[in-house]
C-alpha positions in Angstrom: -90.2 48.7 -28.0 -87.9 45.8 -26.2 -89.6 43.4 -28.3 -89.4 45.5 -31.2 -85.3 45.5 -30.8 -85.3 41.8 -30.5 -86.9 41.4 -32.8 -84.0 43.5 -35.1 -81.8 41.3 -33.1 -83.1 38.6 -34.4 -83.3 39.1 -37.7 -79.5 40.7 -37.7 -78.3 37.2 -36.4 -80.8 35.3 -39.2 -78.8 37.5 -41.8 -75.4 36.5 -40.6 -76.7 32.7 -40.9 -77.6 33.5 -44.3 -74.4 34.5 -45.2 -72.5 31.9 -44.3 -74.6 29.7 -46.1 -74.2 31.2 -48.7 -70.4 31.6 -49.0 -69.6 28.0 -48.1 -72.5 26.9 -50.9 -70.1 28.9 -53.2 -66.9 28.1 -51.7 -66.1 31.3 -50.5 -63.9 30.8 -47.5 -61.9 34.2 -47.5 -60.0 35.1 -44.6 -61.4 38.8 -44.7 -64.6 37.3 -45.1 -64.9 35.6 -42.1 -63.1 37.4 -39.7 -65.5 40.0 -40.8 -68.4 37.7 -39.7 -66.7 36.9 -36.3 -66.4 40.3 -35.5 -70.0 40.9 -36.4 -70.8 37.8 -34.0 -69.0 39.2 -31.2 -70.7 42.8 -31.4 -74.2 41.5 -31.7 -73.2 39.2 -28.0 -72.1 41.9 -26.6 -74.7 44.4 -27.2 -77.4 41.3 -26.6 -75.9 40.1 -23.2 -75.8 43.6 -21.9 -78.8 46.1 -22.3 -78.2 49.6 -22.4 -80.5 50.3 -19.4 -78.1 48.7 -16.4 -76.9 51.1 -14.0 -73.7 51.0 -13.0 -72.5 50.2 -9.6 -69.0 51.8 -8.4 -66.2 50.0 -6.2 -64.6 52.1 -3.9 -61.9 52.6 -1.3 -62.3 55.0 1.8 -58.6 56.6 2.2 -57.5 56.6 5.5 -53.9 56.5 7.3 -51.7 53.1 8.1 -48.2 52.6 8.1 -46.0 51.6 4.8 -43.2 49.2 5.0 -40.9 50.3 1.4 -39.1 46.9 0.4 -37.1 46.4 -3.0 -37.3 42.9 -4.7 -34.2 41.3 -6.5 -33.1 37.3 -7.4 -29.8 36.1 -7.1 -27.7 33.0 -5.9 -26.2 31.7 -2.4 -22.4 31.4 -2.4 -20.1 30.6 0.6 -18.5 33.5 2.3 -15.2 31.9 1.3 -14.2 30.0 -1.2 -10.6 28.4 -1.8 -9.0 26.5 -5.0 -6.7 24.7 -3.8 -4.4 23.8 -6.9 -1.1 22.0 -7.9 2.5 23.7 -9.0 4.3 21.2 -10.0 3.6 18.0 -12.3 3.2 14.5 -12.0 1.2 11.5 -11.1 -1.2 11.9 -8.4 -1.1 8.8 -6.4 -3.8 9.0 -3.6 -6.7 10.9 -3.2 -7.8 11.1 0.9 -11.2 13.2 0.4 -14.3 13.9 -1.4 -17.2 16.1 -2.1 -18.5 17.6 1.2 -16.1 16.0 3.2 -15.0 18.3 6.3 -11.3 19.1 6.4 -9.7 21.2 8.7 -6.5 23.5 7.9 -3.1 21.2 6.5 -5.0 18.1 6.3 -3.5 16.1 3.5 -5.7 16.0 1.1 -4.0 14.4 -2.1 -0.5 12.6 -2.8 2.0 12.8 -5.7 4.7 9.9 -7.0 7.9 11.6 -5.5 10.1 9.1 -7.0 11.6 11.7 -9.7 11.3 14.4 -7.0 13.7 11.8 -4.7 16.3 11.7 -7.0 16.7 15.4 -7.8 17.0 16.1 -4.2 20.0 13.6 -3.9 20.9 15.2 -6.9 21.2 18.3 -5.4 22.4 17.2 -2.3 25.6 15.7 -4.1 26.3 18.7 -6.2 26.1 20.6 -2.8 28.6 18.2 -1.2 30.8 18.5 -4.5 30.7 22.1 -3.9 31.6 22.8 -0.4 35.1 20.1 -1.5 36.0 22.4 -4.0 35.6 25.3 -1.1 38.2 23.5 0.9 40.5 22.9 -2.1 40.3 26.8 -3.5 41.2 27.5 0.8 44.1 24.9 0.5 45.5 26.9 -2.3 45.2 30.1 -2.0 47.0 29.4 1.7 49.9 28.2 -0.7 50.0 31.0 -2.5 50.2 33.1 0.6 53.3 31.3 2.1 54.6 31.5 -1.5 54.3 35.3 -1.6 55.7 35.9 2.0 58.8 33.9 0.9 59.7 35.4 -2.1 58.8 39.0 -1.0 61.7 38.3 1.9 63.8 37.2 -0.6 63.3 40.0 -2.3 64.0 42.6 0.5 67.0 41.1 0.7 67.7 41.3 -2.9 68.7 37.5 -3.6 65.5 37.3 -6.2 64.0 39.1 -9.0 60.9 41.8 -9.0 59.1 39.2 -11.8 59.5 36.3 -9.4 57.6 38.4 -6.8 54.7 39.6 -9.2 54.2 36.1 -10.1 53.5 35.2 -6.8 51.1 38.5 -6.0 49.1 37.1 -9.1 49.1 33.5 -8.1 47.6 34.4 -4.6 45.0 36.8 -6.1 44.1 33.7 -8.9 43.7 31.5 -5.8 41.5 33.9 -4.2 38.8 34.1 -7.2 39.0 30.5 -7.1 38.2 30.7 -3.7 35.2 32.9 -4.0 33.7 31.1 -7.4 34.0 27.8 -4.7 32.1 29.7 -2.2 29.5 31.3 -4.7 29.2 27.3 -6.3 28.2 26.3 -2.5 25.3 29.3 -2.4 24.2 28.1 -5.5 23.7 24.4 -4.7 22.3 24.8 -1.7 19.5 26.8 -3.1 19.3 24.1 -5.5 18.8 21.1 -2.3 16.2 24.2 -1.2 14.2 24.1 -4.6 14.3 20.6 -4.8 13.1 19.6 -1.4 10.4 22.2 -1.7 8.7 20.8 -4.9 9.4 17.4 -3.2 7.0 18.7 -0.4 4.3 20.2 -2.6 4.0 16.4 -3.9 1.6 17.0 -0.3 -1.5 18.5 -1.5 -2.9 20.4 2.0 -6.2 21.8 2.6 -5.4 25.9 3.4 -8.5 26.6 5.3 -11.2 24.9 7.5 -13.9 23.7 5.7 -15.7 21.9 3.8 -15.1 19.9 0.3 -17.2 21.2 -2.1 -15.4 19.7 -5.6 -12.7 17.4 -6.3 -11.5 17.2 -10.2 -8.6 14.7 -9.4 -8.6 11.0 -9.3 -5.8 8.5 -8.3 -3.9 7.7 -11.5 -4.5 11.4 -13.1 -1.2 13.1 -14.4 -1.4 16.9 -13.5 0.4 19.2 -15.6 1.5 22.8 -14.3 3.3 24.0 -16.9 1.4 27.2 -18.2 -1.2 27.4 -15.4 -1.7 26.2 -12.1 -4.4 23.1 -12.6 -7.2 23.3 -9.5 -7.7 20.1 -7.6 -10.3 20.9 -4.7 -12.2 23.7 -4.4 -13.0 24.2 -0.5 -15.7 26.6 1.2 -14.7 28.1 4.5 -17.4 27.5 6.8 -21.3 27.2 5.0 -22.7 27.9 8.2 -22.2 31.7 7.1 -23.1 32.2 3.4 -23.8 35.1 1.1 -26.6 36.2 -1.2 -25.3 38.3 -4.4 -27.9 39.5 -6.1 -28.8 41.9 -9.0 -30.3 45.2 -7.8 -32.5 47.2 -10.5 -30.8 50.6 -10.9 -34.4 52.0 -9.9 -33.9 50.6 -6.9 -30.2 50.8 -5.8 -30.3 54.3 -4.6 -32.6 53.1 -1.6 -30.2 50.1 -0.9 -27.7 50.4 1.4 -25.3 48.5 4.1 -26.9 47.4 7.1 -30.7 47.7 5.9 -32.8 43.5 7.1 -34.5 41.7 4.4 -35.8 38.2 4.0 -35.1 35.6 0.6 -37.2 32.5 -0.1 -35.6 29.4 -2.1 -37.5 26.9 -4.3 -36.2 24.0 -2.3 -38.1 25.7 1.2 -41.0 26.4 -0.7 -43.3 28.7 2.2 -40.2 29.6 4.5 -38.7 32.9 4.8 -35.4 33.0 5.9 -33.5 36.9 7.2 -30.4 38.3 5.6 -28.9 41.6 6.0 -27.0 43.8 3.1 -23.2 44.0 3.9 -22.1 46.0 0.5 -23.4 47.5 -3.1 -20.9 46.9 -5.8 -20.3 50.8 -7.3 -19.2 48.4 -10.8 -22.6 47.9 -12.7 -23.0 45.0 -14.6 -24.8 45.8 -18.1 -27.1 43.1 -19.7 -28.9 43.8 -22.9 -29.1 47.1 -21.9 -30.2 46.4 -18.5 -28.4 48.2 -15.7 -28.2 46.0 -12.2 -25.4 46.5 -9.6 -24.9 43.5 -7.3 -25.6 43.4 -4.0 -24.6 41.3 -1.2 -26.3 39.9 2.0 -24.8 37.9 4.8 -26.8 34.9 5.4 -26.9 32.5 8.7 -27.0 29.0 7.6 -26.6 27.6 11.2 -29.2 24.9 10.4 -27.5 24.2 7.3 -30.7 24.2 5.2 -28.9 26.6 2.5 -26.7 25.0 0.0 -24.2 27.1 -2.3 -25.8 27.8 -5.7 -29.5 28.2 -4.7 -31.9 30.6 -6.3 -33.3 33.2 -4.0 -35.6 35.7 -4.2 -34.8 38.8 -1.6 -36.7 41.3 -0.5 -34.8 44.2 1.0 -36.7 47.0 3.4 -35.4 50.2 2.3 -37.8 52.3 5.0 -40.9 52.9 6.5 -43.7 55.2 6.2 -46.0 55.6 9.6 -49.2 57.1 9.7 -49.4 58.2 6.3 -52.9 59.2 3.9 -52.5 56.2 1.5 -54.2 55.2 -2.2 -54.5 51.6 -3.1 -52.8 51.4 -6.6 -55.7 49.7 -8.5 -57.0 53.1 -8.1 -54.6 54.7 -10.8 -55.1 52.2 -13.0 -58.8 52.8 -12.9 -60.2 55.1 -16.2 -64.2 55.2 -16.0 -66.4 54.4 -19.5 -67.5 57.7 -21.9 -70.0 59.4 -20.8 -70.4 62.4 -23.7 -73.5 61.1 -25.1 -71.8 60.9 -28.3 -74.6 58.3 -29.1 -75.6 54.5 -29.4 -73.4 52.0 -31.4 -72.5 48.6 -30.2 -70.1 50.1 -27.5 -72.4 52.9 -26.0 -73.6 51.1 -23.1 -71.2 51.6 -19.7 -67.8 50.2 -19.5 -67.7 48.9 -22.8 -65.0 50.9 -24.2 -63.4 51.8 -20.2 -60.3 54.1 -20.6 -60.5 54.5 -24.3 -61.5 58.1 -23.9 -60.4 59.3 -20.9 -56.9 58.5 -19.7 -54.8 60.3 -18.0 -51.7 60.3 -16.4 -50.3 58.0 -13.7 -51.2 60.3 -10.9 -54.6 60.2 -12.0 -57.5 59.0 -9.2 -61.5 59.5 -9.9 -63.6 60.1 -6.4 -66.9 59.1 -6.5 -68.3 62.8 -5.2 -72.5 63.1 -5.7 -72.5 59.7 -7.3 -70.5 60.8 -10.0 -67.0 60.0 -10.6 -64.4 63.2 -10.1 -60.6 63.8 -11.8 -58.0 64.7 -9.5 -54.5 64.5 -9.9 -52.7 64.0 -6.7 -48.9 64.1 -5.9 -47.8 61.0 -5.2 -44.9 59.7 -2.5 -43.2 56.5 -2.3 -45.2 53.0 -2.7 -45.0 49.6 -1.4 -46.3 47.7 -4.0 -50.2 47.9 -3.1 -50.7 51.5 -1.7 -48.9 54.5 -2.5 -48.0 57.7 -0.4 -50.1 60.9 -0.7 -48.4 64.0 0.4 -50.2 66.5 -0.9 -53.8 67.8 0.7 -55.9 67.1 -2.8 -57.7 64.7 -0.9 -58.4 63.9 2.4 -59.1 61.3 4.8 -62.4 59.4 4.0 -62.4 60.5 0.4 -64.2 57.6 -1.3 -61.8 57.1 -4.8 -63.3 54.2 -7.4 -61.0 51.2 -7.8 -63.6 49.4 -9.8 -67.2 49.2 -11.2 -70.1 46.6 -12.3 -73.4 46.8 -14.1 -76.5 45.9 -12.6 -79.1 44.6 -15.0 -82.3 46.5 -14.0 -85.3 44.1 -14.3 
């Protein structure tokens, strides 16, 4: 009967030559055609290459008990913990530049120079307008002490009656004239002193000063560059505190957020230590979620220690977070859930009757679905399922039970 059924093989395959011949004799190249043929070709390899007499040979996994560390995966960048721009309020030539990129400065440092020239002469400016002021101080206090003595005079006068009422309201309103005069002199003085204040401040922000200690991590100036501040303050430097302490920020999967929190470890790798793990430790979730085509992350942010200094600002990093543990717990390996064994109704022969050619097309079930191998024969049970680590997953419930062999796999043996 086998040589009887190669035979049929045989000539099958002889047929499908014949074909082919024959359309490309008459120029018949058809799409439907030949992918028609190809499909034909594939059945007749597969139902060749594997006989319907193999048995088949399950892969298992004995359950048992182990402890389950929970971790939650998430890319982001490294930034320093602090980071300064250090800009310019006024405008003007710059005239020296004293640092550059990753230069170390420490806190008022001069860091950049403008041409004060300008700046000079409004302060002397200033200065003279003050000293014009406080003269006409002394002047308005010269007269109005004239138009004192002139009052007391003619009000004696008048007591006496040897002058006229007008003669003493004049002098009443002369005094009281010398005494606004007095007060506009004094209010003049305020005003150009605060006007030598304003000009000798701008005149010392021509000294560009690093705020912070740290390190130079951009300069956008160059000696000869004008600046101008007149709508928005233009940055110069931008500094980083200290880079020995960084942060990671990054984008937590709202499936995972809700086992996140402040003080949990985790460990990042970067491209540029390709094979070294380096530890971290979450600080904060952002509550604010940021919303890319319609995918929900919240960022989250780990202190780093860059003591070595191996971690530069801007690096990729991949984090993985431990959100818990799980000791001593009856555990499934996940392959098994994704494991659906081949038909086995009898519902007859075809190209795909032999086993596992059509796996999971007729039985699948849902994602808490294993199959125990029980008699030799695979089992359906549904399980309740706890929380997973990525290659075994909590079982909570008593379905099964310690030893319980469930299939992960299987394999056909040719018989002889």
């Amino acid at each position: 009967m086998q040589q009887g059924e190669e035979t049929s093989r045989q000539e099958m395959a002889d047929e499908v030559n014949r074909v082919i011949r024959s359309e490309r004799k008459r120029g018949r190249a058809g799409r439907l055609i030949w992918l028609l043929v190809l499909a034909a070709l594939v059945a007749i390899a597969g139902w060749w290459l594997w006989p319907d007499d193999g048995e088949v040979q399950w892969q298992t996994h004995n359950l048992d008990r182990g402890d389950m560390v929970l971790t939650a995966t998430a890319t982001g960048s490294l930034e320093p913990k602090s980071e300064v721009s250090v800009g310019a309020e006024i405008s003007g030539l710059i005239t020296q530049v004293l640092v550059d990129e990753n230069d170390q400065v420490t806190e008022g440092q001069v860091l950049a120079l403008f041409d004060t020239d300008e700046l000079e002469v409004a302060l002397e400016q200033a200065e003279a307008q003050l000293a014009l002021s406080r003269a006409s101080v002394a002047e308005a206090e010269a007269t109005l002490e004239e138009a004192r003595v002139d009052e007391r005079r003619i009000s004696a006068l008048r007591e006496r009656g040897t002058t006229a009422q007008a003669e003493l309201d004049a002098a009443i309103a002369v005094r009281k004239r010398a005494e606004a005069k007095l007060a506009y002199a004094r209010a003049s003085v305020r005003q150009a002193e605060a006007a030598v204040l304003q000009a000798r401040t701008r005149l010392e922000k021509t000294v560009i000063t690093s705020p912070i200690n740290g390190v130079v991590l951009q300069r956008s100036i160059e000696p000869g560059n004008t600046v101008a501040a007149s709508f928005q303050t233009p940055v110069l430097f931008l500094l980083a505190e200290d880079l020995k302490a960084m942060e990671l920020h990054v984008s937590m999967d709202e499936a995972d957020v809700g086992m996140v929190e402040a003080g949990q470890t985790a460990t990042f790798t970067v491209d540029a230590w390709s094979g070294r793990e380096f530890s971290a430790e979450v600080l904060k979730v952002h509550l604010y979620p940021a919303v890319e085509n319609n995918v929900v992350t919240y960022t989250t942010v780990l202190s780093v220690d860059n003591s070595e200094a191996l971690l530069k600002p801007g690096m990729t990093a991949t984090a993985t977070i431990e959100t818990g543990r799980r000791e001593d717990v009856l555990r499934v390996p996940n392959m098994a859930f994704r494991f659906t064994p081949p038909s086995t109704d009898g519902s007859g022969g075809g190209l795909f009757s032999h086993p596992g050619a059509r796996a999971g097309s007729s039985r699948s079930g849902p994602s808490n679905t294993v199959w125990v191998l029980r008699d030799g024969e695979p089992s359906r049970v549904v399980v309740r399922t706890g929380a997973s680590d990525g290659r075994y997953t909590e079982l909570p419930g008593d379905e099964l039970s310690e030893g319980d062999a469930v299939i992960t796999g299987m394999q056909a043996a040719v018989t002889p």
